[in-house]
Legacy VTK file of the C-alpha trace (Angstrom):
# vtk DataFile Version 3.0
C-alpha trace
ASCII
DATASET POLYDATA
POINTS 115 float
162.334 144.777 150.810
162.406 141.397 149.508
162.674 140.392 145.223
159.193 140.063 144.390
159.027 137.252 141.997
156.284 136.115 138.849
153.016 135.414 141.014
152.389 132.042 140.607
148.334 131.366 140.540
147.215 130.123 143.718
150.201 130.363 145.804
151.617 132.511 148.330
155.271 132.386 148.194
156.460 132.921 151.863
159.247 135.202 151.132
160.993 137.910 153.749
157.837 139.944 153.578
155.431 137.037 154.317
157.810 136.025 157.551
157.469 139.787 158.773
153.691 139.392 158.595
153.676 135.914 160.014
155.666 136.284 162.832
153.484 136.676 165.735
151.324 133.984 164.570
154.341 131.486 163.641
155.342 132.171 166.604
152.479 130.847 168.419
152.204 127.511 166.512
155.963 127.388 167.235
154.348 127.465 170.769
152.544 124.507 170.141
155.768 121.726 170.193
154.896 122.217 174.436
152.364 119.773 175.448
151.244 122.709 178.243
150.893 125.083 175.526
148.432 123.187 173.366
146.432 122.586 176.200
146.592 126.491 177.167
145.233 126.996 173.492
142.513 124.248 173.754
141.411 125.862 176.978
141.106 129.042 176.063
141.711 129.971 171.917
141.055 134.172 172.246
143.261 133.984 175.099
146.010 132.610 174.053
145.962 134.479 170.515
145.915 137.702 172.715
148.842 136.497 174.265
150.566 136.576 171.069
149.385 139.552 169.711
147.920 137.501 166.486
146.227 140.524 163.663
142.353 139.885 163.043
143.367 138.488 159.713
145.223 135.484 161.842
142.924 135.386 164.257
139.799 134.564 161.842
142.161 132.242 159.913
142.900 130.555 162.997
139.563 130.308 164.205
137.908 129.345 160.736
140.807 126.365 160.929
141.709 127.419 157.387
144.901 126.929 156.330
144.895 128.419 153.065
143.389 132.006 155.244
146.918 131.540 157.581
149.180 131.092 154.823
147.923 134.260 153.141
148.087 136.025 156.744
151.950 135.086 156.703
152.046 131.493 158.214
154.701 129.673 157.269
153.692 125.860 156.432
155.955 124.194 158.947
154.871 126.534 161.653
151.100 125.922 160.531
151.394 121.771 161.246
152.172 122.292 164.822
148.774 124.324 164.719
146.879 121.335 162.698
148.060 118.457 164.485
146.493 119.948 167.659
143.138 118.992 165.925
144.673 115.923 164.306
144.841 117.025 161.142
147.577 115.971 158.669
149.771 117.019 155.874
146.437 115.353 153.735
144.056 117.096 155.075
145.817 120.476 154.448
146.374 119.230 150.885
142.971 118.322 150.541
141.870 122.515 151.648
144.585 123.432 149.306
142.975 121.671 146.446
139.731 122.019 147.006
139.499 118.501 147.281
137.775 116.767 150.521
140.708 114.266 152.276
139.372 110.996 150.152
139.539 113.212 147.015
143.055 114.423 147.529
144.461 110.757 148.973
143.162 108.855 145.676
144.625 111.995 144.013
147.823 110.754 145.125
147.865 106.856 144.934
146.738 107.992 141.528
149.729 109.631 140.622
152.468 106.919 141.928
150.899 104.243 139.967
LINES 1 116
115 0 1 2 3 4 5 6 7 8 9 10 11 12 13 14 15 16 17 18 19 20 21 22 23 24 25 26 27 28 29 30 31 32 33 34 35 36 37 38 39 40 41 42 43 44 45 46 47 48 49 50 51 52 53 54 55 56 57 58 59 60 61 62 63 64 65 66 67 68 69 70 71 72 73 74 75 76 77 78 79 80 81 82 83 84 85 86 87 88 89 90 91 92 93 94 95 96 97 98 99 100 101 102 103 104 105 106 107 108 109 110 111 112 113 114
């Protein structure tokens, strides 16, 4: 069992328990660094989420395209970009869905804060 730690609001800490979760699904996005295995995913989503044995919590987070769903269904976020940047998404888009925020939002958010 892993130290549970203060909850911090509107976080998921991805500790030893969150990894256990996660694994079949971070597994699959780990999946996704092969070129053949995007395209397996693009052809055919329920398929290849089958393959991986990915819970109903990670497979409606996955099909919503909601990160903030697959981080609290044990994705881990370096695992999760492999997933997003099959539908082009970046590290501001995921920031934006973290926030709240849509992408222009969260991107003048930023320039914001390094002037």
């Amino acid at each position: 069992m892993t130290k549970k730690h203060p909850p911090i609001p509107g976080t998921t800490p991805f500790d030893g328990d969150q990894a256990q979760k996660g694994y079949a699904l971070n597994k699959m996005c780990f999946s996704f660094n092969d070129e053949a295995n995007r395209q397996a995913f693009v052809a055919d989503e329920e398929a290849y989420m089958q393959k991986y044995s990915l819970n109903e919590q990670q497979a409606a987070a996955i099909r919503a395209r909601n990160v903030l769903q697959l981080i609290a269904a044990g994705g881990n976020a370096y695992y999760l970009a492999k997933f997003a940047g099959i539908f082009k998404l970046d590290m501001q888009d995921i920031g934006a869905q973290q926030t709240g925020m849509t992408k222009e939002q969260f991107k003048a958010k930023l320039v914001a804060a390094g002037q």
